[in-house]
KOLTORZA-433448 format. One record per residue (C-alpha): residue in three letters; chain; x, y, z. Coordinates in steps of 0.1 Angstrom, whole numbers. Each point is the difference from the previous one (the first is absolute). Layout:
REC/aa/ch/px/py/pz
REC/ala/A/X/Y/Z $
...
***
This chain:
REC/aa/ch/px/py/pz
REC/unk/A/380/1381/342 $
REC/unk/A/8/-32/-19 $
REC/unk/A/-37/-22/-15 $
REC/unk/A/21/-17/-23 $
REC/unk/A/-1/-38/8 $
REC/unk/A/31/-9/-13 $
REC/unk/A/20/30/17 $
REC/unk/A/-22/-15/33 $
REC/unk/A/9/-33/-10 $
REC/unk/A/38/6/1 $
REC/unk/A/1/21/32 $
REC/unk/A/-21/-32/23 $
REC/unk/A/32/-20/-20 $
REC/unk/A/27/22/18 $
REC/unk/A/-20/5/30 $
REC/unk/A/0/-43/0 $
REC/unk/A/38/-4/-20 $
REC/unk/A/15/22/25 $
REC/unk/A/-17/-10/36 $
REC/unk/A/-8/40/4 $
REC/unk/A/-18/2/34 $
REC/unk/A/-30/14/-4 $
REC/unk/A/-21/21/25 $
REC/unk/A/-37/-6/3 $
REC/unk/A/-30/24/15 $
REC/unk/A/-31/-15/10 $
REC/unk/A/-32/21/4 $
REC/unk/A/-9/12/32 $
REC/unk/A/29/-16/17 $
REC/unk/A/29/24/15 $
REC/unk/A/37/-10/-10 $
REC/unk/A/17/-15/-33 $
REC/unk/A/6/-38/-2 $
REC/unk/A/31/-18/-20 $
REC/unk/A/-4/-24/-25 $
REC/unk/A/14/-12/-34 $
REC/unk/A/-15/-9/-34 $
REC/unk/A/10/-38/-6 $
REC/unk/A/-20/-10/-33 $
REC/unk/A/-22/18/-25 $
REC/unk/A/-28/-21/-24 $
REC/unk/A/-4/20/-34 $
REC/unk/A/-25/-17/-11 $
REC/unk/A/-18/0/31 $
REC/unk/A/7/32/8 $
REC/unk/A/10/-6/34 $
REC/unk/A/34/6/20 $
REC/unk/A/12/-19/34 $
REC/unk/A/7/15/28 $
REC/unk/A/17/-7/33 $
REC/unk/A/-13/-1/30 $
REC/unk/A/1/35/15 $
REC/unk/A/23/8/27 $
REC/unk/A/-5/9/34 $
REC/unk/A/-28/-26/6 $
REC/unk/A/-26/21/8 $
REC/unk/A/-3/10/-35 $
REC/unk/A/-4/-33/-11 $
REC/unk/A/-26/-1/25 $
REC/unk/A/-20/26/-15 $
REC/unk/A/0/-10/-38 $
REC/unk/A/-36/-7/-14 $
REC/unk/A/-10/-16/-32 $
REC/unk/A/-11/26/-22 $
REC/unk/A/22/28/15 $
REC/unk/A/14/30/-21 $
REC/unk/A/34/3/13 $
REC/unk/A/29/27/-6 $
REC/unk/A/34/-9/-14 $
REC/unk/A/32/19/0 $
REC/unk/A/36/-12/-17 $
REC/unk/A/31/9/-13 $
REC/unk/A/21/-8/-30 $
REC/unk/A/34/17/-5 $
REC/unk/A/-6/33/20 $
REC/unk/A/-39/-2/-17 $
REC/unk/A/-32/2/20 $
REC/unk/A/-26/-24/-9 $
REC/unk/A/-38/7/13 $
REC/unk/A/-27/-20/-6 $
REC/unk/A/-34/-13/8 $
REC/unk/A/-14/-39/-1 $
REC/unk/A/-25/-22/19 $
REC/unk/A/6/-29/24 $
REC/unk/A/-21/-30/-24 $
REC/unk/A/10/-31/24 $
REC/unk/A/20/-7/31 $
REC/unk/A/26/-31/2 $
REC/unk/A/6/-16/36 $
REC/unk/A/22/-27/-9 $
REC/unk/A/29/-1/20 $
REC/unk/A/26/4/7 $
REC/unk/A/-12/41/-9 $
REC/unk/A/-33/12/-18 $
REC/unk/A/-1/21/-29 $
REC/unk/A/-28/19/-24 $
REC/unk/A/-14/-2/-29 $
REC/unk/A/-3/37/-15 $
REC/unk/A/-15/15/-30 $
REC/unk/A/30/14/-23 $
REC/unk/A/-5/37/-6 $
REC/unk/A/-11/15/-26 $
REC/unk/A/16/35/8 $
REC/unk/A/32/9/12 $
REC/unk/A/18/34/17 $
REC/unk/A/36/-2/-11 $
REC/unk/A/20/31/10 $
REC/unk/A/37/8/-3 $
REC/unk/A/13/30/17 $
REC/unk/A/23/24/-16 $
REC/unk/A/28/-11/22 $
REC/unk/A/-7/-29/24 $
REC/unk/A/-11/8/36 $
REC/unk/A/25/-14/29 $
REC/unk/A/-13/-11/25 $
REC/unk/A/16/9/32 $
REC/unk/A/11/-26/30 $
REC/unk/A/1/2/35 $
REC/unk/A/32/10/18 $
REC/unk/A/-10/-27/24 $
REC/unk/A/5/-30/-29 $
REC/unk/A/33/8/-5 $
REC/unk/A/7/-9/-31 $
REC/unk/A/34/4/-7 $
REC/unk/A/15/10/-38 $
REC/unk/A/37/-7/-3 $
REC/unk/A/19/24/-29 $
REC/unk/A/36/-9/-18 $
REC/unk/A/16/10/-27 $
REC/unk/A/30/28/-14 $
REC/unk/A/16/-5/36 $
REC/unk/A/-31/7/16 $
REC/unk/A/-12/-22/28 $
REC/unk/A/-34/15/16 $
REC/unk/A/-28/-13/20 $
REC/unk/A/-33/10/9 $
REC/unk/A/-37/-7/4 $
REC/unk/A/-29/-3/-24 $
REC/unk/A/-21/30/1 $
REC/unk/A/-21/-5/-28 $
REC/unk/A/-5/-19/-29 $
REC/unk/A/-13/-11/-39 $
REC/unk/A/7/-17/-27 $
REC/unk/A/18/31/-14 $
REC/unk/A/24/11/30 $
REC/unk/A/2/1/38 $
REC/unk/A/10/29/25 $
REC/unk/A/24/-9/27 $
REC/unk/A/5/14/32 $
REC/unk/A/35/5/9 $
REC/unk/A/25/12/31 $
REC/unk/A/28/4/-20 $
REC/unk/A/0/-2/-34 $
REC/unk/A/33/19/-8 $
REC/unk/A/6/14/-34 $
REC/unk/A/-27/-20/-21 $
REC/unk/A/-1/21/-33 $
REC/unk/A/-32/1/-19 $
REC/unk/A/1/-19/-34 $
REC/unk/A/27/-28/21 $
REC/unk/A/-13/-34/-7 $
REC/unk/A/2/-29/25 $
REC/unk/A/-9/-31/8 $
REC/unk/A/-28/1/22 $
REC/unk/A/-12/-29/26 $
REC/unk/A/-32/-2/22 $
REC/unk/A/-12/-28/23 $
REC/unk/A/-36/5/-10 $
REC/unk/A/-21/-26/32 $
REC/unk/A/-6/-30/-23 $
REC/unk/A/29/4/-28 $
REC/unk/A/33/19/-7 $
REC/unk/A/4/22/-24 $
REC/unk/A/32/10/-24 $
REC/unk/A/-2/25/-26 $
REC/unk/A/20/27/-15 $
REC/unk/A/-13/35/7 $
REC/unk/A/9/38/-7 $
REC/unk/A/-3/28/24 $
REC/unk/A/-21/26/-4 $
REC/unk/A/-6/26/27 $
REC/unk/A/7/2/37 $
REC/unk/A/-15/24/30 $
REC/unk/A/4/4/35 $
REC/unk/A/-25/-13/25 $
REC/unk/A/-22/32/10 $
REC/unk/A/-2/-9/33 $
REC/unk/A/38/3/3 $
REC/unk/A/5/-38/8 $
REC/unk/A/30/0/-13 $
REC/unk/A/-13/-19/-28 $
REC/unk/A/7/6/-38 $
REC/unk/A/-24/-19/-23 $
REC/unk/A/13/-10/-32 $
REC/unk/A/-22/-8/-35 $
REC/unk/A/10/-27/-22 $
REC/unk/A/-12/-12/-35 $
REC/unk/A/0/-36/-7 $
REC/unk/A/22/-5/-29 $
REC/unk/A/-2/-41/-6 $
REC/unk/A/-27/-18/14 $
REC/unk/A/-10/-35/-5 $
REC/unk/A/-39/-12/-4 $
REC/unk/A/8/-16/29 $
REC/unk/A/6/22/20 $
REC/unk/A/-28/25/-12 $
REC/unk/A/-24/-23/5 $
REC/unk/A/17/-2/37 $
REC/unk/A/0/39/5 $
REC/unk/A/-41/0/-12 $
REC/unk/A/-9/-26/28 $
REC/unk/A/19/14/25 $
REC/unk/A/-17/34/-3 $
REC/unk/A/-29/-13/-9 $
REC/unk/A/0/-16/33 $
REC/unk/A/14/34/16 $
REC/unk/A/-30/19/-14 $
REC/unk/A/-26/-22/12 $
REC/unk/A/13/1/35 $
REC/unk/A/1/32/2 $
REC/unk/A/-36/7/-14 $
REC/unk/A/-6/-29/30 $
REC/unk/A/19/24/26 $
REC/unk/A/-15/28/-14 $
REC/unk/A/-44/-15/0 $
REC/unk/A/12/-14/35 $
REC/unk/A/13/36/13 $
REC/unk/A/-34/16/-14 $
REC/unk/A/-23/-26/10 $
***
């Protein structure tokens, strides 16, 4: 837990600096709602926020409403708590006045979680490198390394480093990464899955690899209030 206001201070900064999408809870209202933090007033106290995203949480948002915020910076999970002060309807999109917080939950894991991705996506992950040529699809994925699912990945020694491509929805990725570990599909799909460790990585392209699983892991906790509701 972080109640230092200058540690506070410079996390809202990277949240705003970096465009990291942002996932909101409202009280009493089922689901999670998008939205980004666009300015922050320190001497005011305040931050701006986007209108939220689908509509129906904009819909909801009351003046004087504690709200729930969730972010991530490098791999890092941000919690906190603030307070809906005003509303903005000027057009062409609203936004919020909130109360900056004045306590934070900042947690890195030992190793960073991946999150896993749907078959049905079908994100593929193109490997080269020391005569090797490989292709496969994106089974999971952080800002530290990525599993692949593979048909045929031939003899792919552990420790080989290789340039490693994936066309992530919204961006490509390129990066240089090391394999690690490999395993057979259990189900005896004929599948081997193959662990890599990101060796180079740009900002850039962290930054891309947080929003797309950021976005991943609130669809899925979507899917998975919808399934129990």
């Amino acid at each position: 837990m972080i109640t230092d206001s200058l540690q506070i201070r410079a996390l809202i900064n990277r949240l705003i600096r970096d465009k990291v999408p942002i996932t909101i809870m409202l009280p009493e209202r089922e689901g999670f709602f998008s939205s980004l933090l666009l300015d922050s007033d320190r001497e005011g106290g305040t931050m701006l926020a986007d209108e939220l995203f689908p509509p129906r949480g904009h819909a909801a948002v009351e003046p004087g409403m504690e709200i729930r915020v969730l972010g991530n910076i490098d791999g890092i999970e941000v919690r906190f708590k603030s307070r809906v002060i005003t509303i903005n309807a000027d057009q062409p999109g609203a936004s919020y006045s909130l109360v900056t917080p004045v306590a934070m939950d900042y947690k890195q894991r030992r190793n960073a979680f991946r999150v896993p991705v749907s078959p049905a996506l079908a994100i593929p992950v193109l490997l080269s490198g020391d005569g090797i040529n490989a292709k496969g699809t994106l089974a999971d994925i952080s800002h530290n390394g990525l599993r692949v699912a593979m048909r045929n990945p031939g003899s792919l020694p552990m420790g080989t480093e290789l340039h490693c491509d994936i066309a992530l929805p919204d961006e490509h990725i390129s990066a240089k990464a090391e394999a690690r570990h490999s395993a057979p599909d259990r189900r005896g799909l004929g599948v081997v899955y193959v662990g890599f460790r990101f060796l180079e990585l740009s900002n850039e392209h962290q930054r891309t690899i947080n929003r797309f699983t950021a976005n991943l892991q609130r669809d899925q906790l979507r899917a998975r209030r919808m399934f129990h509701s």
